[in-house]
N, C-alpha and C positions, 0 to 999 in steps of 0.2 A: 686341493691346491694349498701346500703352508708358505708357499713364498710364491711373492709376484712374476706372471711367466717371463721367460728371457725378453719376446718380442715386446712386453710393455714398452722399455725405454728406447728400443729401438723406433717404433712406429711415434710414441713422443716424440723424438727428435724430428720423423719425416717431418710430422705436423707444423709445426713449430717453427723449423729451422728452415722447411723445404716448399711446403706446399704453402700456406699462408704468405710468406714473403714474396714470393712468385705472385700470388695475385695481388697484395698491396703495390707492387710497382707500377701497377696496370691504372692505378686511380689513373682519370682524365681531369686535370687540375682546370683547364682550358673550357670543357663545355659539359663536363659535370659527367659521373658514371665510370667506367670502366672501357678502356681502348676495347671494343669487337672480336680483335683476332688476332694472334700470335703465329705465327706460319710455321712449319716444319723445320724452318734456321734459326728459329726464336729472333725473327723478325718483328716487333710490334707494329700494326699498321693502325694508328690512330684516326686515319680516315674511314676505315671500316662500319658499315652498319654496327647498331647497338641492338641483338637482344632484351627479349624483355623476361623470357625465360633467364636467359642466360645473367642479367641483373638480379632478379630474382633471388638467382642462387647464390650470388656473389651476397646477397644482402644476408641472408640465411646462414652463409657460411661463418662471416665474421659475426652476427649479431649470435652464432650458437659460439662463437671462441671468446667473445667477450664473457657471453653468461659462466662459459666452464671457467676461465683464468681470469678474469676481471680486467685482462690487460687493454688498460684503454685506450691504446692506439687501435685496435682491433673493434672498438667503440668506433672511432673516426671514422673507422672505414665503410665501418655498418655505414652511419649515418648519413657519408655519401653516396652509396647506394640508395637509401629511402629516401634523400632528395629529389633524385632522379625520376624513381619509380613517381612519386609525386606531383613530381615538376613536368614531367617529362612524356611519362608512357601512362599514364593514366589519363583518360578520355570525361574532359570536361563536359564535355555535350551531351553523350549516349552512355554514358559509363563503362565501367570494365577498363581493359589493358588492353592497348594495343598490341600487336605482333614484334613490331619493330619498330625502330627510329633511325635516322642518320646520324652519323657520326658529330651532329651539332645537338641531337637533341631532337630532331622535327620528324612528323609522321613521316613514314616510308612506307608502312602497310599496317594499315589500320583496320586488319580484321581481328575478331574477337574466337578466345578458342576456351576451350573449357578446360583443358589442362594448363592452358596457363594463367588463367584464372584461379586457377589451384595451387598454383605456384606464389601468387600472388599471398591470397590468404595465407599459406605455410611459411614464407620468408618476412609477413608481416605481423603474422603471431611470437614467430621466433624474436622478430624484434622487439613486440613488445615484454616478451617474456624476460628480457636482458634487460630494458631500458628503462618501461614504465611508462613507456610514449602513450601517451591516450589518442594522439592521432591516427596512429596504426594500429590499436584497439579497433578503433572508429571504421577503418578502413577494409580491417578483416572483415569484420562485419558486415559491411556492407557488400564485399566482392561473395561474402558466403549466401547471403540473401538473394544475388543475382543466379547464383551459381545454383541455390535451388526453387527460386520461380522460371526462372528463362530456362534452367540449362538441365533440369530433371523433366523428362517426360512421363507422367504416370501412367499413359496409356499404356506403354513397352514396358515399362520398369526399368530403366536406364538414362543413364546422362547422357545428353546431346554430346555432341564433340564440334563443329565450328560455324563460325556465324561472321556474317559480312558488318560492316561497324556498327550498322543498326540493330542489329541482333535479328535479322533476318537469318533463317537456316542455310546452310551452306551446302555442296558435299566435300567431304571429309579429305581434305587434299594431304592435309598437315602433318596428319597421324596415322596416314594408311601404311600400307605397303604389301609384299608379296603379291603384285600386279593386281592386288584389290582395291576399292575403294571404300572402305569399312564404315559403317552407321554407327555400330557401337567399337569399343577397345577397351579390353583389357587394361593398357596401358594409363588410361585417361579415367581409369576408375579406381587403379590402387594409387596415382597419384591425390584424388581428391580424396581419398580414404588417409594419407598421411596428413594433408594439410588439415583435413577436421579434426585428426588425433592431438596436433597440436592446439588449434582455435579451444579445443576441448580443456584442454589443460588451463588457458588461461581464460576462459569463459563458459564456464560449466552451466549455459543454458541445455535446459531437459530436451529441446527442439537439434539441439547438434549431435546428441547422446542419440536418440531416433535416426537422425542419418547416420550415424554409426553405424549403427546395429540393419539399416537397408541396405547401408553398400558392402556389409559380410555377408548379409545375405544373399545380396545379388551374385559377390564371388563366388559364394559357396551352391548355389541353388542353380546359377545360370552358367558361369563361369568354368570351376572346378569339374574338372572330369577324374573320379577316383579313380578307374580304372589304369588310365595311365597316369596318373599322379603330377596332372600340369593342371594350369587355366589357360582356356581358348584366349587365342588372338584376337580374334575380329568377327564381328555377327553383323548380320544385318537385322533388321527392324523387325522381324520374326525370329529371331534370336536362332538363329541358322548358322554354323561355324562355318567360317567361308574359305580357310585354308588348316591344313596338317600342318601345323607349326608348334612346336614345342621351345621356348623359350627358355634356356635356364637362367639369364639373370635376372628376368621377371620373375619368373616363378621362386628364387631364393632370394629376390627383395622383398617380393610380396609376403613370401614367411614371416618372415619379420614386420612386416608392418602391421598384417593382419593382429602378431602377436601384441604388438604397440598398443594397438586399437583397443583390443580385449583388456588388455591392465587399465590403460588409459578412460574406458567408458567401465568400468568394471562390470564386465557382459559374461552372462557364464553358461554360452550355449556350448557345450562339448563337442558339435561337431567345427565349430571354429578351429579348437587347439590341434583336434584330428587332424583337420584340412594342412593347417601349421607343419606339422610333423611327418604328412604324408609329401608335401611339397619338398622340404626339406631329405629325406630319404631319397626321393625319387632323383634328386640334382648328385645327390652322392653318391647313386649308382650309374649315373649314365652319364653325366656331365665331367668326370672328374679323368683330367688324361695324363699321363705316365712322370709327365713332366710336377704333377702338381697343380697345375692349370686348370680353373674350367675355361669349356668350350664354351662357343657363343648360342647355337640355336641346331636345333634340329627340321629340316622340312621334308617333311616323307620321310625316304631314305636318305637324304642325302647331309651327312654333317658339315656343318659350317663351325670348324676347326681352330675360328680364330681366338686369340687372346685378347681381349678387350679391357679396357681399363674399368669400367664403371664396374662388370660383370664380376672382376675378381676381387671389388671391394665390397659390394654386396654381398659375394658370397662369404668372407669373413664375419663379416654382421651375420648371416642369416644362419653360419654354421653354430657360428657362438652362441647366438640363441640358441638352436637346437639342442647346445649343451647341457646347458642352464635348464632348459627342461627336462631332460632325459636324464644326463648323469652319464652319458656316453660317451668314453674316451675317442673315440673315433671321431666325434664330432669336431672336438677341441686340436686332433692331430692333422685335421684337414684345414683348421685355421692356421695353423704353423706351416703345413704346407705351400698352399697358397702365400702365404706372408712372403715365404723365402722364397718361392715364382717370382713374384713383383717386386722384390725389392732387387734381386737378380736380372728382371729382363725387363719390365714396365715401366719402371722409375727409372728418370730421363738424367744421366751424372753429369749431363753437362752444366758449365755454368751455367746459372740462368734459365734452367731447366725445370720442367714440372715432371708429369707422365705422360709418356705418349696413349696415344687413343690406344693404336691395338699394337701386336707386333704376331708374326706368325711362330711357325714351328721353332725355326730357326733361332730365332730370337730377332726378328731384324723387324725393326721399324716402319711402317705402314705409308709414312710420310704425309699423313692427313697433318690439320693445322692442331697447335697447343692449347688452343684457347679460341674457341667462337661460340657462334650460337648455342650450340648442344655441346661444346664441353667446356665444361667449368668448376670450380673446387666441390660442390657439391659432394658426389657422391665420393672421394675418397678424403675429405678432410672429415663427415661425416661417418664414414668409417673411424677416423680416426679416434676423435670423439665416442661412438659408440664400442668401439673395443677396448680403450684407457680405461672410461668408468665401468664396464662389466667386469673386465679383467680386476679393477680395484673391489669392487663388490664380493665378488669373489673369495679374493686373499682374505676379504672382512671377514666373512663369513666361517674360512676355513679353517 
């Protein structure tokens, strides 16, 4: 590569111009955090519940756009999110994060889940990684110390997934699905495998470096099935796969994170990178449809064909990696692809618009809301982020 690719400044602009702005409007000046929900009119409804995931990411998002541009209003915005998270959704009594709050701030549902606890640690390392906060040093810390007394079982070799305030176990309401009620997930374990890649980065204790290297394991040893080149969804507590569900934006975020992990703890078990590259193959053969699009998920026979927003930002991260390691043009022509899918049919040109969730064949919009609990700048400003500096790395190099 001797010149930076075309979508560089393209996808700069999203970031920047598009997606960032969208969520700064959203500060809640009134009772601190971010308005809950945007509805499919780009309605803001400030009485909406407040996520704690979905703050979280808010805090993640701008505390990662400050570190990369230094632009400190992107600073401010962090910063009112970890008030929040502080003030707000963190459990003075029993500890952890709660679920939810009201749109003033007050518990709503004060159970404790292990993915968002994960959430927690990654959105409070990122900020301290921007800021220098020692508070959210402090705080990571602690929610990762909860996270592996309470919420790792050694018996199974796996992380719990939900627990009522007291940290009483639960069943797993939060994070099932496919008519099951799952003990373990997939889902809830490459989550905490991102959030300790970062804690790791700014606090290279030997003891976070170890769970590193348990929870590749666990992906790779319990998880990973090479045959068909995915990780299981959901096991129960005899680590028993409890649905045929193939996943492809898990499985090509997972690529990428897995890969995160290994640079990040500098771990150099080779069937890691395999696992990497076999996940990543496997989404590019079965996942990728005519339009340029991936699909959402495969169960049994039956495809679920939809466009989903998070899904085709991940898969630009996790193809781009695949590049970087291989040297495979194919890899880097399926991130272009993709790009020109979403910026043609995902990317929302109204004013005032973000991405919609999903859209179908068609191109026609889903009508789900712009902004709630589970969607938030997260995964595609983080896209963003992560294909501006690879693609700059890149050009360096070349």
């Amino acid at each position: 590569m001797k010149t930076l690719d075309p979508i560089f400044n393209e996808i700069r602009k999203e970031w920047l111009d598009h997606i960032l702005p969208f969520w700064a409007r959203l500060m809640d000046e009134a009772y601190g955090g971010y308005y809950g929900e945007v509805d499919a009119s780009l309605t803001a409804k400030p009485l909406a519940p407040k996520g704690c995931i979905a703050n979280s990411r808010i805090l993640w998002s701008f505390a990662a756009a400050y570190r990369v541009t230094g632009t400190e209003d992107y600073r401010k915005c962090a910063s009112h999110a970890f008030s929040f998270l502080t003030e707000r959704l963190l459990d003075p009594e029993f500890g952890g994060l709660i679920w939810m709050a009201d749109y003033e701030g007050n518990v709503l549902d004060a159970r404790k889940h292990i993915y968002n606890q994960a959430f927690g640690v990654y959105a409070l390392s990122e900020y301290f990684r921007a800021t220098g906060d020692a508070d959210a040093l402090k705080l990571a810390q602690e929610l990762y110390r909860t996270i592996e007394t309470v919420g790792y079982d050694e018996q199974i070799g796996a992380y719990r997934e939900e627990f009522d305030r007291e940290w009483n176990e639960q069943p797993n309401e939060m994070l099932s699905g496919s008519g099951v009620v799952a003990d373990i997930t997939m889902n809830t374990h490459i989550h905490v495998l991102e959030a300790y890649t970062t804690l790791y980065r700014i606090w290279p204790d030997p003891q976070v470096r170890q769970s590193l290297d348990r929870l590749l394991s666990i992906l790779h040893d319990r998880m990973f099935d090479a045959e068909l080149g995915r990780l299981n969804v959901f096991f129960d507590k005899n680590w028993a796969s409890l649905t045929d569900v193939t996943s492809f934006g898990h499985d090509i975020e997972a690529s990428w994170l897995i890969q995160d992990a290994i640079e990040a703890a500098e771990l150099s078990n080779p069937n890691y990178k395999q696992m990497v590259l076999a996940l990543a193959r496997s989404v590019s053969e079965h996942a990728i449809q005519s339009d340029g699009s991936v699909m959402n998920e495969q169960e049994g026979g039956r495809l679920d064909t939809t466009r989903i927003w998070w899904v085709q930002a991940e898969a630009m991260v996790g193809f781009l990696n695949a590049y970087e390691l291989t040297g495979e043009a194919g890899f880097l022509e399926l991130v272009r692809k993709i790009w020109s899918y979403t910026s043609g049919k995902l990317i929302d040109p109204r004013p005032g618009g973000e991405w919609y969730w999903s859209v179908d064949g068609q191109g026609n919009p889903d009508g789900r809301e712009i902004a709630g609990p589970w969607k938030c700048p997260y995964h595609n400003s983080r896209f963003c982020i992560e294909v501006l500096l690879r693609l700059e790395r890149l050009y360096q190099e070349a």
